[in-house]
N, C-alpha and C positions, 0 to 999 in steps of 0.2 A: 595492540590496536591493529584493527585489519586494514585493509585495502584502499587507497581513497581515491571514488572513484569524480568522474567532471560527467555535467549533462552530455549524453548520448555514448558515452562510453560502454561497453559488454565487459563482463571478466565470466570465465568459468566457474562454476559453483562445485557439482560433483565429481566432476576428472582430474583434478590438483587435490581435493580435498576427500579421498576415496571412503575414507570413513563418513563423511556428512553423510545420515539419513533422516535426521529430523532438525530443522530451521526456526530459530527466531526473528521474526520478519520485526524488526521495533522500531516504531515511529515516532519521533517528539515534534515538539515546537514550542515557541513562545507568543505570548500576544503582545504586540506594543502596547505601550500605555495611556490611554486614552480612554474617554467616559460617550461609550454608544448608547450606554441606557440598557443594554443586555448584557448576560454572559456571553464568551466564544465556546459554545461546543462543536468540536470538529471530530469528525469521524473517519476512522480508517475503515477499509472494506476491501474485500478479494473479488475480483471476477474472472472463474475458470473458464479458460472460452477452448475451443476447438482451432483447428488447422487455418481457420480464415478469420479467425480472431471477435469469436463470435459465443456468445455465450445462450447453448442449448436448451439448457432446463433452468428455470426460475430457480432451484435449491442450491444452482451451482455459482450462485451470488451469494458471499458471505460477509454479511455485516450488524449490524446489535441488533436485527432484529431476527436474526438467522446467525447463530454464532458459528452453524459448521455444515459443509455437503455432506449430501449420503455417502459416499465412501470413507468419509472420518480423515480424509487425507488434508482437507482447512481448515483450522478453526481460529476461531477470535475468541480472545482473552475477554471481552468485554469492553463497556463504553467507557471512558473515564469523558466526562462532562465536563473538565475544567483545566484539563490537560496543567497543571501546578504542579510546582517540582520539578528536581532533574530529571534526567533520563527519560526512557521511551515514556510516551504518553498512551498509545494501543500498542499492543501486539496482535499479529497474526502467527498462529502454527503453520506450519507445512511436513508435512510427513512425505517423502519425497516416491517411495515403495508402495503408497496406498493409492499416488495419482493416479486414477481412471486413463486407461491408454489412448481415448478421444479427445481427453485436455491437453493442449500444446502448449498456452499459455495462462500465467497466472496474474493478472493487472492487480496491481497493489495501488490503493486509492485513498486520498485524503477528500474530504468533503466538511464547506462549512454547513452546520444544521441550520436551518431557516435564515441564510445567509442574506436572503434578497430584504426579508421583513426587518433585521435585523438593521439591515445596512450594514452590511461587514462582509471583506473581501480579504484574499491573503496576500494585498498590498500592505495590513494591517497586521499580517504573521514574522515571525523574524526566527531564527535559526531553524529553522525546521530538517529533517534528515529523515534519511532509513538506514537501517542498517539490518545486515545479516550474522545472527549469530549460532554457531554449532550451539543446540541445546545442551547435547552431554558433556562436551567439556566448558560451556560458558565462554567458548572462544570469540571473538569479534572477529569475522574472517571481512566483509566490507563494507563500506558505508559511502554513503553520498549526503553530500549536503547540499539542499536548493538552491542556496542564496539568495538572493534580495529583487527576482528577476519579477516578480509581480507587483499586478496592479489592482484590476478592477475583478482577477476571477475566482470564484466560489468553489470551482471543485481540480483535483490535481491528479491524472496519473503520474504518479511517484517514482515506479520500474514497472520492470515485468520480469518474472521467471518464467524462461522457456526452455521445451524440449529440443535438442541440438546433437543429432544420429545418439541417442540414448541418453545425453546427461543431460545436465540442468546448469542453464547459463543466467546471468543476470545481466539488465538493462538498466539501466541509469537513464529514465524518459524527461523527467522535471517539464509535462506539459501542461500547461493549464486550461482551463473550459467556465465560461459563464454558463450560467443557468443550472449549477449546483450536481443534486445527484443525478436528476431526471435526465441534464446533459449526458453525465458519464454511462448512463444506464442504456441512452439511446446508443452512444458509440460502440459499446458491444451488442449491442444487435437485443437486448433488453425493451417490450416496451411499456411505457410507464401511466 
């Protein structure tokens, strides 16, 4: 078991762990139990931003409907619509050697899908987590878990991986945003 890390904590990613070159970003959750009259689909998504935490080019958002950037260096595993089951519910890749040298950081993002119509919030989610794991050896190097800290919001940055004089650190953020993706889209400088 890797790391466990608490809201706003850093740990180093690359410089302890010299071999990591390619990351499993795996995200779960659960839904309480209770009858909205909808399914929960929640969605993870990446947003590659630059130096001032700002994301450049439209492709450099990767989420189901964009599963990867032009450089090949993020890609998402796909939607899972009912997040059932153990374990991660999305993944994101990271391939750490392909990142374009203008991305500083990488926002790891959970999102409820038509959250407002819904009426569903992740005051209504319960274990949910990230964690990082070496692809090649299946290692779990760390993980964070949200906890129960929500109420009324619809969409989560989760972490961020950033660049830090050459390696790659990680952020333990667990902040939340009403008004879903369009919020998280505006805060990196996306507009919707």
């Amino acid at each position: 078991m890797g790391i466990q890390l608490s809201k706003g904590q850093r740990i180093d990613l690359t410089k302890t762990n010299p071999g990591l070159t390619k990351a499993i970003i795996g995200l779960g959750w659960d839904v309480n139990h209770f009858d909205s009259g909808a399914n929960f689909d929640l969605d993870a998504s990446a947003f590659l931003a630059d130096q001032n935490g700002k994301v450049i080019n439209d492709l450099d958002f990767v989420f189901y409907n964009n599963l990867e950037d032009p450089s090949g260096s993020v890609s998402h595993t796909g939607d899972n619509r009912t997040g059932a089951g153990d374990g991660d519910d999305e993944q994101i890749l990271v391939e750490f050697s392909k990142v374009p040298s203008h991305i500083h950081k990488i926002g790891i993002t959970v999102t409820i899908h038509d959250a407002d119509l819904r009426n569903q919030n992740f005051g209504q989610v319960s274990n949910a987590f990230v964690r990082v794991v070496n692809e090649e050896t299946n290692e779990e190097l760390v993980r964070y878990d949200l906890g129960e800290d929500f109420s009324i919001e619809t969409a989560i940055v989760v972490c961020e991986l950033y660049r830090h004089n050459g390696d790659w650190k990680f952020n333990a953020i667990g902040s939340g945003f009403s008004g879903g993706l369009a919020a998280l889209c505006r805060n990196y400088g996306l507009e919707v």
